[in-house]
N, C-alpha and C positions, 0 to 999 in steps of 0.2 A: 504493500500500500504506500509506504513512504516512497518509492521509488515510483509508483504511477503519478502521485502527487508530485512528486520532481518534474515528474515528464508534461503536468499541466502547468507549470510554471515557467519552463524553459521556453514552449511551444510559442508564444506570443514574442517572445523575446528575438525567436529564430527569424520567424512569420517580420517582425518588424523593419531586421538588418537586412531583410532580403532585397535585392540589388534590383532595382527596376526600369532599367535604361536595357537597350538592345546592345551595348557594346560590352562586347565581354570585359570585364573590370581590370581582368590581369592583363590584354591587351592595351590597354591607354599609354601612349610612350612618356619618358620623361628628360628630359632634356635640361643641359648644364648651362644658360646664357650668361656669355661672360662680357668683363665687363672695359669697355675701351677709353683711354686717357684722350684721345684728340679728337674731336667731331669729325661726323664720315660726312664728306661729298655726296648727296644725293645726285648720283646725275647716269644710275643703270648700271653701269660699264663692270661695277663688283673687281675695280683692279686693287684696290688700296689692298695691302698685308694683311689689315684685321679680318679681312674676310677671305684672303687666302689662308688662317689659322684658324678663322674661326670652325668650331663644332658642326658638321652638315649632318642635318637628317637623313633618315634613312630613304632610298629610291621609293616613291609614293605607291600605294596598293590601293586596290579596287575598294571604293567607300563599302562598298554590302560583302564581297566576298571574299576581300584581304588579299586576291591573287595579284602576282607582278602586274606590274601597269605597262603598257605597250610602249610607251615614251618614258625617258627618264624626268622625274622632277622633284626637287630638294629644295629644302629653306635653311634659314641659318637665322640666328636671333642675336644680336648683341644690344648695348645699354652704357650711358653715361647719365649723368646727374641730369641731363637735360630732356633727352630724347631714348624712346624706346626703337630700337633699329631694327627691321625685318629685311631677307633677300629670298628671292626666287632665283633659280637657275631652273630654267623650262626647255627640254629637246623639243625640238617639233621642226619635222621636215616640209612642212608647209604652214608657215606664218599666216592665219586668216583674223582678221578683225571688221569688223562695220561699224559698232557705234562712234561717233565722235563728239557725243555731250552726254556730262559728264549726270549721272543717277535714271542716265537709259538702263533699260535690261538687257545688259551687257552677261548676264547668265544664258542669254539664246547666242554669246559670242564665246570663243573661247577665251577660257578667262581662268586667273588664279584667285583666291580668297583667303582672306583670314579673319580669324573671328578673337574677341578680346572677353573675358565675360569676368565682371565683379560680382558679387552674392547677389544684388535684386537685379543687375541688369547685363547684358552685354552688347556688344560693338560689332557689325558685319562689314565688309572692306573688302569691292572685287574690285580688280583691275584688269583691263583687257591692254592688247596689241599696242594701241593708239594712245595707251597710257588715258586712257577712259577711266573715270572712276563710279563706285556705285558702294551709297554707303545709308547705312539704318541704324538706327540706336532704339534697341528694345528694351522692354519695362515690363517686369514680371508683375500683373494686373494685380496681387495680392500683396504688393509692397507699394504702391502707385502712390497711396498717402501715409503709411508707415512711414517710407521712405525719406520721405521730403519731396518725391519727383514734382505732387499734384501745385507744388507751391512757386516752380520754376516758371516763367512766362515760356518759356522754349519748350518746356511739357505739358502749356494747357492739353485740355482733353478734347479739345478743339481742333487739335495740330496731330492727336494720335488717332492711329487705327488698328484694330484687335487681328492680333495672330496667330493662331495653335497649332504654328506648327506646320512639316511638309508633309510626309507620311507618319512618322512620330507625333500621334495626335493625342495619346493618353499620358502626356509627360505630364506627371506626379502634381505640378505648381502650377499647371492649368494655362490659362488664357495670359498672351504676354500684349502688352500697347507698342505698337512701335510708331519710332518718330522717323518718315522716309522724306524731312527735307532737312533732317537735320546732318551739318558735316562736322567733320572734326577740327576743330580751330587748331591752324598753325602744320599741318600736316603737309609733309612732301614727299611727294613721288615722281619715280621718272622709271621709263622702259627702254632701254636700250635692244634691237632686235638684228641680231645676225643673218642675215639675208635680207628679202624682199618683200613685204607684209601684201598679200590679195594675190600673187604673181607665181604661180604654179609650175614656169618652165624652166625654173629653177628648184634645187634642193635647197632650204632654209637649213640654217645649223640650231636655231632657236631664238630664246628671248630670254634676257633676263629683267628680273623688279627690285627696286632700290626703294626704301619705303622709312620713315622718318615720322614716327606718333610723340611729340611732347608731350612730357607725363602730366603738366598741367594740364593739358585737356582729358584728361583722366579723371576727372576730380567727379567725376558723378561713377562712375565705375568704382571708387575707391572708396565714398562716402561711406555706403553700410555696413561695411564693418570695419571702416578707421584705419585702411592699409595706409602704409606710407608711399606719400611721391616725392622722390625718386622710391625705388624698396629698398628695403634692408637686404645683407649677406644675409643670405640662406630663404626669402621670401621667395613665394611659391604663385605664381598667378595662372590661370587657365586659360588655355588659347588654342584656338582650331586652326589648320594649313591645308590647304584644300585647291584643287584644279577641277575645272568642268569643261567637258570637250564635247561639239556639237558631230562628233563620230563615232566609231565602238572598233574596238580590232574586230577581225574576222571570225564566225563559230569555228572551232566550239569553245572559242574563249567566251567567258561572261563576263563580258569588260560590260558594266555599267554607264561609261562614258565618265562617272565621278573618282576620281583619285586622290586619297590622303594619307596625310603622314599618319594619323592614328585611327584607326577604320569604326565607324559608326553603325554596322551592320544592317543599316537601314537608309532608304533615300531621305537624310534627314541632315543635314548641317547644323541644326538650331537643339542640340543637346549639350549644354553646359557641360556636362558631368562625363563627357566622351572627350573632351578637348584634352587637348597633352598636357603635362605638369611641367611650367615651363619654369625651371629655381634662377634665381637670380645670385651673380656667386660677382662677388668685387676683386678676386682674380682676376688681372690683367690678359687678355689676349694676345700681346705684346709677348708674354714669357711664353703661349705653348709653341709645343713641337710640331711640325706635320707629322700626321700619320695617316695611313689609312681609311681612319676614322673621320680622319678632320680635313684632307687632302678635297680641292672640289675635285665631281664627277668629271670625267669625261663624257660631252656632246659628240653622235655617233654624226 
């Protein structure tokens, strides 16, 4: 009897911890961003040293079914007191883009993305060919006056629209508000593309994205629960990497057409709790070694 009475007390406990998101837990990558003494040149090209040292991810896999991705594509993250730094390196033997203003759906173009996300809210950031950009800042509907959000003129409820979600539509916290004219103050980007963008009678070598977030414009992402900007050694923030191509390799590959660094098992990008664990380490990049690990990809 004592031991069935254990067994009714455990059960809710079990039942509570249980993992409710599609992406397997042990799967979510985690990643070392280190940290740079001299501001980077935003302008593509990914020539400066910190990012020939910096830490590269691992070659992108299929968002739903983690298989190799047909094209190589890899990020790299570093950080100074000022600005949070992201890079793409994208193979693509044929460079295509259309939009040229900037919060088109640039998701019907190929495109890279990344996602930032603080406890009540996160940041969505694609960019295409044309160095196009397309950007939303979502509000978890059940933190909206918790928050502080309802109190910002830039989040009347006026200015937001309700969203749950792509396919992942029973996510735990419900209905999110997003704000889709709002941009990131202070933010720079630039695309640098090796061949010929629209132009087919050539082989392209790819494209790479140089990308520049100042942590003061972070300050509503950081609000709920008190993170520091800049972060501290050893702080942990969550962030998605992600590519979407208007193609598929050939059967009987199940290329999805979506490709990311930490796989979400589902057609769904807006999963907080799927995004890589990205630590912020104040380890210079300046001291590491290449290796392997750290060396960029080669473009076939």
């Amino acid at each position: 009897m004592k031991f069935l009475a254990l067994a009714f007390l455990i059960a809710p406990i079990l039942l509570a911890s249980e993992w409710k998101f599609p992406c397997p837990e042990s799967e979510i990558a985690e990643y070392n961003a280190l940290h740079v003494r001299t501001p980077i040149k935003i302008d593509g090209q990914l020539n400066e040293t910190a990012w020939e040292k910096a830490p590269t991810s691992p070659r992108f896999k299929d968002i739903i079914t983690g298989e190799r991705a047909l094209h190589d594509t890899r990020a790299m993250v570093l950080w100074d007191e000022t600005n949070l730094y992201v890079a793409f390196r994208i193979e693509e033997p044929f460079v295509h883009a259309k939009y040229t203003t900037n919060n088109s759906p640039i998701y019907y173009d190929n495109d890279v993305e990344m996602f930032i996300a603080g406890k009540d809210s996160y940041y969505e950031f694609e960019i295409n060919g044309f160095n196009t950009t397309y950007e939303v800042f979502f509000i978890w509907e059940e933190a909206y006056e918790s928050g502080g959000f309802s109190k910002a003129p830039e989040f009347a409820r006026s200015k937001l629209q309700p969203f749950n979600g792509v396919d992942f539509k029973a996510h735990p916290r419900g209905m999110r508000l997003g704000a889709f004219d709002w941009h990131f103050p202070g933010k720079q980007t630039a695309v640098k593309v090796d061949g010929t963008v629209n132009d087919d009678k050539d082989h392209d070598r790819g494209w790479s994205v140089e990308l520049a977030f100042p942590w003061k414009g972070m300050e509503w992402l950081a609000k709920s629960d008190g993170r520091l900007l800049p972060p501290k050694n050893g702080d942990v923030w969550r962030m998605d990497f992600s590519r979407f191509n208007q193609y598929k390799e050939a059967p009987p590959s199940k290329d999805s057409g979506g490709w990311v660094w930490t796989r979400h098992a589902i057609w769904d990008s807006h999963i907080p709790e799927c995004f890589a664990r990205i630590k912020f380490l104040t380890n210079e990049v300046s001291g590491v070694e290449n290796s392997d690990s750290t060396r960029k990809p080669e473009l076939r």
